[in-house]
N, C-alpha and C positions, 0 to 999 in steps of 0.2 A: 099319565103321571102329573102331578097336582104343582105349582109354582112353589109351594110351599115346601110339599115334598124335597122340590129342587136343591130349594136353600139349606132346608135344613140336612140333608144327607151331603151335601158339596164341603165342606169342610172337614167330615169325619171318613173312614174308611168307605169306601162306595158298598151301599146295600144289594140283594140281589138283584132288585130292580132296575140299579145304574150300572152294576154287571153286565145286562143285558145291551146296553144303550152302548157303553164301552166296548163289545165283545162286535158288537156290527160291524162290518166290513164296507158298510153305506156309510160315506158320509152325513151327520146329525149336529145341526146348531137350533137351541132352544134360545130362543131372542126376547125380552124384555121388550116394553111399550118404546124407549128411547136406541130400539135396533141394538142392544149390547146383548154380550151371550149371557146366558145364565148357563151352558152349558154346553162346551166341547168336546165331540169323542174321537178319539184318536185317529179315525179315519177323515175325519175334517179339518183336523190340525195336515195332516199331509196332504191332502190336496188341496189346501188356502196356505200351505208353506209357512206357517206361523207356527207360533205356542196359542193354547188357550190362555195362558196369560194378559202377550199384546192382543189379543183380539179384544180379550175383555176390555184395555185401555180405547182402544182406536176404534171397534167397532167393526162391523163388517164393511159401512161406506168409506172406510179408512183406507181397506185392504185392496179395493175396487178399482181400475182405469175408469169404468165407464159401468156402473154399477145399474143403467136405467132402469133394464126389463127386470134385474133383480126388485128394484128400489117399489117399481111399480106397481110388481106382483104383490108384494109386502102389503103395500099399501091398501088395495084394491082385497087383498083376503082382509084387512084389519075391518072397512068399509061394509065388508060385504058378507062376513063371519062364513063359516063350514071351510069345509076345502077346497084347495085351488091348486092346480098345476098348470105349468109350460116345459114345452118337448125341445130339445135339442136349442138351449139359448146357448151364447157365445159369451163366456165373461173376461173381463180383461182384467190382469192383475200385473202390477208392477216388475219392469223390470219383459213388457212383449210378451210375456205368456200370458194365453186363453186356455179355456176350458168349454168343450161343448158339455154341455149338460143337462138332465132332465130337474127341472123343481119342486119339487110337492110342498105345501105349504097346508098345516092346520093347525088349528086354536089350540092352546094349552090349555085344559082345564082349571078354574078356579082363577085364573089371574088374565084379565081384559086387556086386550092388545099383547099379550104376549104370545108367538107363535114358534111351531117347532118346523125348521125348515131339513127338509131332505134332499140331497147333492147325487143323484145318478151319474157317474160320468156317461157321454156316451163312447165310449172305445167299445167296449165291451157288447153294448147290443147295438155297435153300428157293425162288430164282427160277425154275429149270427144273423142279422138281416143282411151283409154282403154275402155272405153265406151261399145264401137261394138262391139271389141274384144271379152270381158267378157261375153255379152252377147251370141256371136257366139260359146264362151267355151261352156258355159253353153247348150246351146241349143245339142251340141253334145256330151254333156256327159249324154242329156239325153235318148238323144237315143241310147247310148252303155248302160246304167244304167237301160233299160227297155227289150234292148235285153239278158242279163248278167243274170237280174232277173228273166225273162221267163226259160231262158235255163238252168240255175244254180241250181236253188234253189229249183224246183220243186222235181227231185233226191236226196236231201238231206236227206229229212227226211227215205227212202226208204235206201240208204247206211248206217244212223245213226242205222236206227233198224235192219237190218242184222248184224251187228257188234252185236247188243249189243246182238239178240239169241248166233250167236257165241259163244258170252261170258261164257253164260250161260252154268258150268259145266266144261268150259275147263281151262288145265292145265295152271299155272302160266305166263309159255313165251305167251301160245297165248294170253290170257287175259289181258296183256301189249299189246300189238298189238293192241286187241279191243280197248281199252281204248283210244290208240294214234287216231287212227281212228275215234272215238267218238271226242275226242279234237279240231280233224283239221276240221271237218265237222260244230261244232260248231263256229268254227273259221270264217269259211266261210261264215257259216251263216250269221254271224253280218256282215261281211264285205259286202257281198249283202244287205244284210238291212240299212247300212249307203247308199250304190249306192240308194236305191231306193226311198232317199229322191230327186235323180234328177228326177225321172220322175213322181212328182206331178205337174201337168201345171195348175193346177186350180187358183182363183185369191184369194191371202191371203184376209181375211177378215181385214180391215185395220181400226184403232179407234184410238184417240186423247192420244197417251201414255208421260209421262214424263219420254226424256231419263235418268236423273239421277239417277230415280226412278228403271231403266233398269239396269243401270252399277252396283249402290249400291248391286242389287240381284246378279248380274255376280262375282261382286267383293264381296263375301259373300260365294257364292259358288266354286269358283276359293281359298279361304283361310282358305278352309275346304278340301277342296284334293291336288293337283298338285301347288297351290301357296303357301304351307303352309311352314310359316318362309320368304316368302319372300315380301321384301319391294315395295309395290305397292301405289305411289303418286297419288295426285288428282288435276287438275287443273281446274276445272269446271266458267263456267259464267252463274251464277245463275240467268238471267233474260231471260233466252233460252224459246222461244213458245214450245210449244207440237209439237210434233212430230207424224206423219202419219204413223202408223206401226201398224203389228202384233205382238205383245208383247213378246211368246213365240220364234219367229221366230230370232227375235232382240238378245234375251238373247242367241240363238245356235251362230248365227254372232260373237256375242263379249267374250261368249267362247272359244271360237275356236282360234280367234284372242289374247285374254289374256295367254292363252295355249302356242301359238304358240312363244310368247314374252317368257315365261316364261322361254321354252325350249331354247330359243336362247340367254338369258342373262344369265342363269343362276343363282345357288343359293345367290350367291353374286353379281349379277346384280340389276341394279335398272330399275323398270316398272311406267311408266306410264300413266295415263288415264287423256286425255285433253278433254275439248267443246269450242267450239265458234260459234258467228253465224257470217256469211260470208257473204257478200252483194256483187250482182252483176253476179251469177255463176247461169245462164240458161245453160237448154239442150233437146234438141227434144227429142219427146219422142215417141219412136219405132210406127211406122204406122200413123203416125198423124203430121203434119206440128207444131201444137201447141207447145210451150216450157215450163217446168219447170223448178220453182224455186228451188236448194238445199239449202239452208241458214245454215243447222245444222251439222256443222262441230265437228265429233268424232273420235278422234289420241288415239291409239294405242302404245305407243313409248318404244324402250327397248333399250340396250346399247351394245348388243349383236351384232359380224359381220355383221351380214345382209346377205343376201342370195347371192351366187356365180354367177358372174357376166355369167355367158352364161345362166344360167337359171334366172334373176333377171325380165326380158320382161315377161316369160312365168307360171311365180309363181299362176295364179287364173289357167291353162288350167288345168282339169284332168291328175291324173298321176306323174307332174311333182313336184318332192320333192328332197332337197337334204340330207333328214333325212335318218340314217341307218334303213333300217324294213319301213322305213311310205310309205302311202299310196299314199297320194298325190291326195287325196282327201276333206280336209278339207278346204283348201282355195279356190276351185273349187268350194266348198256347199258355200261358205260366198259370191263368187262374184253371185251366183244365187238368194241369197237368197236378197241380196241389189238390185241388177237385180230386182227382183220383187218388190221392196216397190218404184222405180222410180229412187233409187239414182245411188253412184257411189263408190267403193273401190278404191283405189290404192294403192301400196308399194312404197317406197323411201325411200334416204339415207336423214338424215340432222344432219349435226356438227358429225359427225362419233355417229350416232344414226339411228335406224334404224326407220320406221314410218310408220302403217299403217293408210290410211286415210277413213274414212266411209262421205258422203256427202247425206243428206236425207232430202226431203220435210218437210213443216210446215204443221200443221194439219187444215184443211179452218175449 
């Protein structure tokens, strides 16, 4: 589309051509030589939180904390003509919020320095690339969780009962001994018995559940142990379809997850538990061309730091935890367990809040 074009159709009814430009779900700002828009479509007015209006007063480096890698790229395509992109940049906008996002950047025809910029957020394909990921954790923790379990646990019970004849009759010191040795064996026990919820590969029996009805019990029992005194909100959209799940399975997910908030806001933290349904979020589904639908969108959300940035990527793999003593196995079980009903977890930061996201099929 021509500059010319631009001007002259922007003040009259939008043609087919600006139709199209309008109708995108990608955010598009068309930018004159002095960076002002010549054109904003409504998916960029909502993610730069503005009108096309003040954009056009102020500009984009107006709207910007720290606008460099945008300012630069700009730059460097005006310099260097054709197209230009950058992957997953961090933009800051007034007011602490960022935006990861990919940039596409190419010439406008017919008018010099003026270029048409493209806004990918990445939420969206950093979900289908954790996707694989998760999946790929999972799949490997289940086979350390099967060899762990073969090799481990079978001697247990054979150490626990040697201790405890020991026990039997002997003097004070050793009988502390036994007992510690009874403790740690027990210890390990369980810690293999949580491993060995990876290596069930069978297919959950999956029925028409009402998430509400899911969180109400989590949040029930989450305010009778580990949540108890602390203030858990609710933001639910009560016209949510049923949901495609194993019931019991759902309720360890959003334990874990409620837990895991709890622990990281703390007693005078605030938690809370959202739903929405979400239009438009397909994803292949493992061995099959076919795609599903996630519509049922459930956040996790705590006020708490959020997890240490070298570890923040690798927070569902086995192992990796940055709690003193944890396992680093509980969000490893959550991304297996979503893994199996079709959907999607993810972690992110938003408004200096932390967020997990669950994303899960409607029940046919």
């Amino acid at each position: 589309m021509s500059l010319a074009a631009l001007r002259r159709l922007r003040p009259i009814p939008p043609a087919p051509s600006l139709d199209l430009v309008t109708a995108l779900p990608v955010p598009v700002v068309a930018l004159d030589a002095m960076d002002l828009p010549l054109l904003v479509n409504p998916a960029a007015e909502s993610m730069l939180n503005t009108s096309a209006a003040m954009l056009a007063d102020r500009g984009l480096a107006g709207l910007t904390v720290d606008d460099a890698a945008v300012a630069d790229l700009l730059v460097h395509a005006r310099a260097q003509g054709g197209r230009h992109s950058a992957f997953d940049v961090e933009i800051g906008f007034p007011g602490a919020r960022t935006v990861r996002a990919d940039l596409l950047i190419a010439p406008l025809a017919d008018a010099p320095g003026a270029l048409v910029l493209t806004l990918q957020t990445r939420s969206v394909a950093s979900l289908v690339e954790r996707q694989a990921v998760h999946r790929g954790a999972a799949r490997s923790a289940t086979g350390v969780a099967a060899m762990l379990a073969h090799e481990i646990k079978n001697p247990l019970s054979g150490i626990k009962g040697a201790a405890q004849l020991i026990a039997q009759g002997a003097d004070p010191d050793t009988a502390e001994l036994t007992d510690l040795i009874c403790v740690e064996v027990d210890r390990i026990r369980d810690l293999v018995d949580r491993m060995e919820g990876f290596t069930d590969t069978r297919a959950l029996p999956h029925a028409p559940e009402n998430i509400h009805a899911v969180l109400g019990h989590v949040r029930k029992l989450a305010e009778q142990g580990f949540a108890r005194g602390v203030r858990i909100a609710e933001a639910y959209d009560p016209s949510l379809p049923l949901v495609a799940a194993h019931r019991d399975s759902l309720v360890q997910v959003f334990l874990n997850l409620l837990k895991n908030a709890v622990e990281a806001a703390g007693s005078q933290g605030k938690i809370q538990l959202t739903t929405a349904f979400r239009h438009g979020l397909f994803v292949a589904t493992p061995g099959s061309p076919r795609k599903v639908s996630l519509p049922i969108e459930v956040c996790v959300i705590d006020t708490g730091p959020g997890a240490p940035r070298d570890i923040a990527d690798h927070l569902f793999d086995p192992f990796v935890t940055s709690k003193p003593g944890g396992r680093g196995l509980g969000l490893a079980l959550v991304a297996k367990i979503v893994g199996d009903h079709g959907g999607i977890v993810e972690y992110g930061r938003e408004n200096d809040r932390t967020v997990f996201r669950v994303l899960l099929p409607v029940a046919k």
